[in-house]
C-alpha positions as CSV (number, residue, x, y, z in Angstrom):
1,X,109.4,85.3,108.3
2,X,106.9,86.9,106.0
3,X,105.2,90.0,105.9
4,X,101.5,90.5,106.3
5,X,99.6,93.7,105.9
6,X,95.2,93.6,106.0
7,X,93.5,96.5,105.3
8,X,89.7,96.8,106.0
9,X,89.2,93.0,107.0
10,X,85.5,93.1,108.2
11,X,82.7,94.7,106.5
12,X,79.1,94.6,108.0
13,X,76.4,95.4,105.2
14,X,72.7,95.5,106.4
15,X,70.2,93.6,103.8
16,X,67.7,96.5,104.0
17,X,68.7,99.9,103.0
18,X,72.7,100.8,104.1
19,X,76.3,99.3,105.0
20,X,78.7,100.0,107.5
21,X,82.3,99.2,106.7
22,X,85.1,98.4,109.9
23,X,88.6,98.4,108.9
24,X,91.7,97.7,110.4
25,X,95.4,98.5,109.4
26,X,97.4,96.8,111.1
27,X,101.1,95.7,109.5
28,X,102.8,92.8,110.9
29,X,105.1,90.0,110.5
30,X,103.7,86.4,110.6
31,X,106.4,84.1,111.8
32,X,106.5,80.4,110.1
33,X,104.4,77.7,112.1
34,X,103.0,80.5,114.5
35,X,99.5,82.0,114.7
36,X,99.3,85.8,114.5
37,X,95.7,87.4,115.6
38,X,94.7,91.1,114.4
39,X,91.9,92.4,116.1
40,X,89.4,94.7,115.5
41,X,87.2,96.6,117.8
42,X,83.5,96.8,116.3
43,X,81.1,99.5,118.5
44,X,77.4,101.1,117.4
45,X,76.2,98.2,115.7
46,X,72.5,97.0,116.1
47,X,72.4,94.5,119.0
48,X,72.2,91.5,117.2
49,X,73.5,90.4,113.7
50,X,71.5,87.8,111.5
51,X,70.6,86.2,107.9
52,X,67.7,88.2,107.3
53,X,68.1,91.8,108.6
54,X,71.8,92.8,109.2
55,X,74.8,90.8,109.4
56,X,78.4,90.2,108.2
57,X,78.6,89.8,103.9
58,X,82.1,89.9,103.4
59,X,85.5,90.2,104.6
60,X,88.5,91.8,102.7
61,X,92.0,91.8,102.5
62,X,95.5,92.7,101.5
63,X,97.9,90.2,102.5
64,X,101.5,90.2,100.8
65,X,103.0,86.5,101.4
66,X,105.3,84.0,99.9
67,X,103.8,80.4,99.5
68,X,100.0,81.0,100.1
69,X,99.1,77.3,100.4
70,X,101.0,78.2,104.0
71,X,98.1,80.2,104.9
72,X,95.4,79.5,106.9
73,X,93.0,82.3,107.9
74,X,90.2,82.5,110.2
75,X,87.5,85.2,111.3
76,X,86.1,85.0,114.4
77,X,83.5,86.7,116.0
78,X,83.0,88.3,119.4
79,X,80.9,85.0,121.0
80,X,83.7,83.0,119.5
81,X,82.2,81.6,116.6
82,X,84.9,80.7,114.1
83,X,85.1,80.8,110.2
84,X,87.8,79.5,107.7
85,X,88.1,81.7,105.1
86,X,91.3,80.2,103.4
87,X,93.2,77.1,104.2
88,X,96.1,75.8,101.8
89,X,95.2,77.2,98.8
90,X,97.4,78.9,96.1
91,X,100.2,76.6,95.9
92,X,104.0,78.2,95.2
93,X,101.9,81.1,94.1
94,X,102.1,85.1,96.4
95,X,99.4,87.3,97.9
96,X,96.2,88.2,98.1
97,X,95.5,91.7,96.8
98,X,92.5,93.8,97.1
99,X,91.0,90.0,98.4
100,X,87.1,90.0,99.6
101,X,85.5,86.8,100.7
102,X,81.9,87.3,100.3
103,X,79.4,84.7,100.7
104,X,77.4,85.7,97.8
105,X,80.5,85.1,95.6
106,X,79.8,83.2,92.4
107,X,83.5,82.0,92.2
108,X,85.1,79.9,95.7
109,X,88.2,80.6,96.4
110,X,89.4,77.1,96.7
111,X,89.2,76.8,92.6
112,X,91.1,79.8,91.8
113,X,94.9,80.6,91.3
114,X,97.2,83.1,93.0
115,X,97.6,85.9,92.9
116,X,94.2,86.4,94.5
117,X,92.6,89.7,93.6
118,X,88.6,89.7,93.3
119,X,85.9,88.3,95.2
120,X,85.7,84.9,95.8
121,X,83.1,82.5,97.9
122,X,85.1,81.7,101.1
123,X,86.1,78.0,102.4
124,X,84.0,78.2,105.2
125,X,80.4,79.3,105.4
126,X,80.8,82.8,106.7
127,X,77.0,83.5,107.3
128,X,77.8,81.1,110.9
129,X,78.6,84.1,112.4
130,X,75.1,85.9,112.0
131,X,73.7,83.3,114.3
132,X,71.8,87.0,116.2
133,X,75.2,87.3,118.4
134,X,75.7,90.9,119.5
135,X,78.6,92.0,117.2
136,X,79.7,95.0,119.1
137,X,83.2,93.9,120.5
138,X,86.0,92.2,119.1
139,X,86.3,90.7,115.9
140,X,89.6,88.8,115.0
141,X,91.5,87.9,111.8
142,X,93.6,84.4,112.7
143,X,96.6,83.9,110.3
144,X,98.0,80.4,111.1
């Protein structure tokens, strides 16, 4: 069993002029070979989310975990579309502290070593999910 604790996990940041931040708390226990979702309930947000205008930059998180090439983690948004932030990176190696995933990143993830603490490019191309989906509704953080 390991412990898992993700602190402001979504972060929605218009290109124009201001940024909205949605954060979630939530402390849990991932079990080994299980999936463990933590949601988030996004409201009064624009109607739509895309590349140009407004959408999702980056996601951040605190995660305290043994073994982090055990991880996989996903974000997926309220139509579904799903992201792979991380996937069996890290090696023996523990945590991600005070983690962002940004897609403006100049550093990917997948080349660094744990402990993860910064902001790093994530595995997957997180701007899939400002494809002009409403993102009112609710967003979830997958930990496999």
């Amino acid at each position: 069993m390991k412990l898992l604790s993700v602190i402001s996990w979504a972060v929605f940041v218009p290109i124009i002029s201001y940024s909205q931040t949605f954060g979630s708390n939530p402390n849990g226990v991932i079990n080994d070979l299980s999936t463990t979702d933590f949601p988030l309930t996004v409201s009064g947000l624009a109607s739509s989310i895309d590349t140009t205008v407004f959408g999702l930059e980056s996601v951040c998180m605190n995660l305290t975990h043994t073994y982090d090439s055990d991880l996989e983690i996903y974000l997926i948004a309220p139509d579904g579309t799903s992201v792979s932030l991380i996937s069996h990176i890290g090696g023996a190696d523990d945590n991600f502290t005070n983690t962002c995933l940004d897609y403006n990143a100049s550093a990917s993830v997948a080349l660094q070593a744990a402990p993860f603490t910064g902001t790093y490019k994530p595995m997957g191309e997180l701007g899939l999910v400002n494809n002009d989906q409403n993102p009112n509704g609710i967003w979830v953080l997958r930990v496999v």
